[in-house]
N, CA, C and O of each residue as an XYZ file, in Angstrom:
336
protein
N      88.019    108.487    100.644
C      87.515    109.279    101.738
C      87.078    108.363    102.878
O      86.754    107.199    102.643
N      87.068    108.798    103.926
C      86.943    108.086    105.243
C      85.172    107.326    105.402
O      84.233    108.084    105.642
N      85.039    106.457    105.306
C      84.328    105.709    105.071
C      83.417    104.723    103.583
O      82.355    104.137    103.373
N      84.650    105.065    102.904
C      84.194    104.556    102.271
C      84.964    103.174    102.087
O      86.087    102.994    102.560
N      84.219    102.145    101.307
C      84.281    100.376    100.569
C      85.693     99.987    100.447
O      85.883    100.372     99.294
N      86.566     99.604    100.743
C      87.122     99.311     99.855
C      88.311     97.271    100.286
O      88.130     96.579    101.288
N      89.181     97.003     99.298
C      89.310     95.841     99.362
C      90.734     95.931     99.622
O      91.434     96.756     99.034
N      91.285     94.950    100.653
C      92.685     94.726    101.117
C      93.025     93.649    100.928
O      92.216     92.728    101.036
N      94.260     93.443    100.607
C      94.291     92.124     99.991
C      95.685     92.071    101.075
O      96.548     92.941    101.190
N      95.583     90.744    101.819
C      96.184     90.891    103.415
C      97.352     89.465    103.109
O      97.105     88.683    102.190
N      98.458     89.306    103.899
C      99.511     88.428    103.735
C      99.755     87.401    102.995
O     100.711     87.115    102.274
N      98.237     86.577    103.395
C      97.799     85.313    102.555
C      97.473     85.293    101.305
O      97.234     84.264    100.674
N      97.436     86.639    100.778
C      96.972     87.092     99.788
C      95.261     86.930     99.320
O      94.834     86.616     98.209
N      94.430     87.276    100.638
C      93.363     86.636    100.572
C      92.813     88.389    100.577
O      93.334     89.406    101.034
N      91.531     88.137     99.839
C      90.732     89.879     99.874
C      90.071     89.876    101.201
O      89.659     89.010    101.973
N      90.125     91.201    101.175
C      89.481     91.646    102.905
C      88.298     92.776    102.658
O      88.784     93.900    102.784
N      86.915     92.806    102.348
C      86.319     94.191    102.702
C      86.466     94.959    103.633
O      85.915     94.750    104.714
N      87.202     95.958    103.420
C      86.909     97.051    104.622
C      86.697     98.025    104.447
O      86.739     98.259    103.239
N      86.349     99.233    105.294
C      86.097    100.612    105.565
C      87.280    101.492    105.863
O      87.717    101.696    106.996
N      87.819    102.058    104.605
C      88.718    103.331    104.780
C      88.255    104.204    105.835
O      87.243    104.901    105.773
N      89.603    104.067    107.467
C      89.531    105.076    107.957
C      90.263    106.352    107.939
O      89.668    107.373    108.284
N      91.949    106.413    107.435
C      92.404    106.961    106.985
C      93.412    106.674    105.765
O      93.779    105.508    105.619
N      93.783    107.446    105.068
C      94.815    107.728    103.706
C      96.033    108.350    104.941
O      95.834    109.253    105.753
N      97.100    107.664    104.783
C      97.935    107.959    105.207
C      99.241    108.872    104.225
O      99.983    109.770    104.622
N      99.137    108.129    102.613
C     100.061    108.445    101.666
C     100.457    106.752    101.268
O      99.736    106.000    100.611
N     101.372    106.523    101.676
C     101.818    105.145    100.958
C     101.351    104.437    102.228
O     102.180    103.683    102.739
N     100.134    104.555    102.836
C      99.867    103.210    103.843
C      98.329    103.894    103.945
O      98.252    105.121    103.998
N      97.099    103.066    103.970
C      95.961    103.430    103.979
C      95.595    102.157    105.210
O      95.854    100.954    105.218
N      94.888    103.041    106.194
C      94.301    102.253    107.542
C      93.032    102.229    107.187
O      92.689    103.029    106.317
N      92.226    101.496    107.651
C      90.968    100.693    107.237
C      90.465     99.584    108.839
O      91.245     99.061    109.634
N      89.206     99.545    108.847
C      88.725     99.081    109.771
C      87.274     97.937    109.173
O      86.566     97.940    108.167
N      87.334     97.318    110.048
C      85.535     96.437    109.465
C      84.812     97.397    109.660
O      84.980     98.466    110.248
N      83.684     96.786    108.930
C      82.092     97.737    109.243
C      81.830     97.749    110.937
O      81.377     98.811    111.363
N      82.030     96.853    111.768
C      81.604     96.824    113.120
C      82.560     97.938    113.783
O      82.110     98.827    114.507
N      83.788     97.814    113.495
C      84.892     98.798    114.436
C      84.846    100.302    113.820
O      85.015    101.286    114.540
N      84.568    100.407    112.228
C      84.659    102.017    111.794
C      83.683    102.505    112.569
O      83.900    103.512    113.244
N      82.063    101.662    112.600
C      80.806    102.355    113.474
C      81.582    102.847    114.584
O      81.988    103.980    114.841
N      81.728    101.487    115.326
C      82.434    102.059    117.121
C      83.591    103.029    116.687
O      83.654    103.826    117.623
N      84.344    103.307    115.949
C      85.513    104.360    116.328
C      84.548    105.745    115.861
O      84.506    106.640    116.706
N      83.909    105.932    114.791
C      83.239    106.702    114.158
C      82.140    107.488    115.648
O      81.789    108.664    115.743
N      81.886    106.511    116.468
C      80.537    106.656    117.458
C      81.403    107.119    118.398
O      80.983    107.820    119.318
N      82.609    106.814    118.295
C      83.372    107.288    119.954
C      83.422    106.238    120.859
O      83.951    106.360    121.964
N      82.855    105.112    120.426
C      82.636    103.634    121.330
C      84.222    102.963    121.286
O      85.095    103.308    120.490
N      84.359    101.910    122.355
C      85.512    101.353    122.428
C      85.775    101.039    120.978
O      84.856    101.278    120.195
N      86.732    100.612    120.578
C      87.494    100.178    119.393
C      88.649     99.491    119.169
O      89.432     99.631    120.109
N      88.987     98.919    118.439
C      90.029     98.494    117.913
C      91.326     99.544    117.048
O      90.715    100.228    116.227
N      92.271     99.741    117.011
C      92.936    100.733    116.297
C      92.895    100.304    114.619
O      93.189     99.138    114.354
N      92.663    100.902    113.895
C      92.959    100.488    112.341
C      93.533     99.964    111.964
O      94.352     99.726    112.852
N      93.828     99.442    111.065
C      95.275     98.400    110.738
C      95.633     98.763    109.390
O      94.841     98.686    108.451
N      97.024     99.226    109.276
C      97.574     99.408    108.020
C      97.891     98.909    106.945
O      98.578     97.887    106.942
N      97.526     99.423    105.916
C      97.722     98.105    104.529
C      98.845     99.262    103.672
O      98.872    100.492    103.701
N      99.310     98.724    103.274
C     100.047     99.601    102.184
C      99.358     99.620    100.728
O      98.854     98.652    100.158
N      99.469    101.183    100.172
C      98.886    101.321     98.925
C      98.311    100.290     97.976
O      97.173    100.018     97.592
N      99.635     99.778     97.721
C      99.596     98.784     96.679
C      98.912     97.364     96.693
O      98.841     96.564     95.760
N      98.321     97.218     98.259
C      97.148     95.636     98.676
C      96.405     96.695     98.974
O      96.073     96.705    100.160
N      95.861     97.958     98.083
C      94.445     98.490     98.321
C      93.662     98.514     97.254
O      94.172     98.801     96.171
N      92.103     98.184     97.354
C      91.506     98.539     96.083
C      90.282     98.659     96.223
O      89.676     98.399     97.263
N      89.889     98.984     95.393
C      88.301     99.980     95.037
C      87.434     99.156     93.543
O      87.797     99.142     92.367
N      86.266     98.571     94.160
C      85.470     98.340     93.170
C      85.209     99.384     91.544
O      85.051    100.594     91.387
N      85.269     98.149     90.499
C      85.264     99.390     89.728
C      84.030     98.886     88.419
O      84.001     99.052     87.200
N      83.415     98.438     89.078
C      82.306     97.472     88.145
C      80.946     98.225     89.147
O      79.846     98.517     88.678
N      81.214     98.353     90.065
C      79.677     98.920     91.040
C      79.050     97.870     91.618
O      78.157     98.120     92.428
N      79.442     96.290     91.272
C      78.931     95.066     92.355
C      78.462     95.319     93.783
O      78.971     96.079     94.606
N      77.421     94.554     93.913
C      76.875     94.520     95.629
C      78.566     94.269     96.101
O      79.642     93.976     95.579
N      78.104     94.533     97.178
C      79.469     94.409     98.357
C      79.017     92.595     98.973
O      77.970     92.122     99.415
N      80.298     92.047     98.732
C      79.648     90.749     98.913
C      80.380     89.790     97.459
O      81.075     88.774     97.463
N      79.920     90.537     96.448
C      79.982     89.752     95.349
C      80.559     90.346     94.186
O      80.136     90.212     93.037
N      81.667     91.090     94.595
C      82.927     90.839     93.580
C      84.199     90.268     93.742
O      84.768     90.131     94.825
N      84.695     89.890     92.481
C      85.844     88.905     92.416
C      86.654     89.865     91.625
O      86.256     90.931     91.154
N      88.225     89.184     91.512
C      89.471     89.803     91.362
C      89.140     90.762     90.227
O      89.482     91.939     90.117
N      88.556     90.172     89.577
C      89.017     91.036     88.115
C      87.822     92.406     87.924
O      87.567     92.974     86.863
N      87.346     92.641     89.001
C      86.219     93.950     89.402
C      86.870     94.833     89.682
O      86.542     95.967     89.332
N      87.910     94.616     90.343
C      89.154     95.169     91.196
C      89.638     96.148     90.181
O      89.790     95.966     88.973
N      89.902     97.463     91.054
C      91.020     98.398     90.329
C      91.881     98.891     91.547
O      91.689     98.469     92.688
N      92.932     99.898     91.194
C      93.717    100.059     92.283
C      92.833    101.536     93.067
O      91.969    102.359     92.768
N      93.588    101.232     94.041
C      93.195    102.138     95.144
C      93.399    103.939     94.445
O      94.563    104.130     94.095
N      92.703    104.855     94.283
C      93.836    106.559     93.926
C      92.972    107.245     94.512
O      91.807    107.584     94.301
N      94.303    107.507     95.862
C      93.458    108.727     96.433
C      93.020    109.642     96.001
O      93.605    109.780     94.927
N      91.967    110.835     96.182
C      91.818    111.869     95.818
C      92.400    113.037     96.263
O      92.059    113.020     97.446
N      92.814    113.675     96.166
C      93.303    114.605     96.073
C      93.080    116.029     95.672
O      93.318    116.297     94.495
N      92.613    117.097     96.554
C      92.680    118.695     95.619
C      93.278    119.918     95.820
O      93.270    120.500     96.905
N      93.786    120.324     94.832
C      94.141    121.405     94.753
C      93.240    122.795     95.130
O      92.077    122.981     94.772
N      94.149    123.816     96.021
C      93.635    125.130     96.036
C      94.213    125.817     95.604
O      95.431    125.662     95.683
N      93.693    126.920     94.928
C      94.325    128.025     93.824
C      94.252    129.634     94.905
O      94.641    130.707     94.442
C-alpha cells in the first residue's frame, strides 16, 4: 500500500529503502522518505522511479528500518481484494 517500507535492490545490486508510491503490477514505483512527503504534500517533487517486482522487498523479521540485512528480506506480494 502506498506508503509503506519497503527495499529495492537497484542495478548494482545494492539495497535501497524506500517508500511505495505506487503498485503498478509487474513494476512497483517507490520514492525516498523526503520526495513521498513532498509528492504526498503536493510540494515540488521528483517523479517515482520504477523497480520491477522481482528487485522488490518487504521486511519480514520487523527490524528497525536502518538495520536489516539480506536474509530479513522476503519478496515483495501485493495485496490484493476481492469483491463478491
Amino acid at each position: 500500500m502506498r506508503g509503506d517500507i519497503v527495499v529495492c535492490k537497484d542495478f548494482r545490486g545494492e539495497f535501497l529503502e524506500m517508500v511505495l508510491w505506487e503498485d503498478a503490477g509487474r513494476t512497483v514505483f517507490v520514492h525516498t522518505k523526503d520526495q513521498f512527503s513532498a509528492h504526498s504534500a503536493g510540494s515540488p517533487h521528483l517523479e517515482p522511479v520504477g523497480f520491477p517486482i522481482e528487485d522488490v522487498f518487504v521486511c519480514k523479521t520487523g527490524k528497525e528500518s536502518g538495520k536489516v540485512g539480506k536474509g530479513d528480506l522476503g519478496p515483495y506480494c501485493p495485496v490484493t481484494a476481492t469483491i463478491e
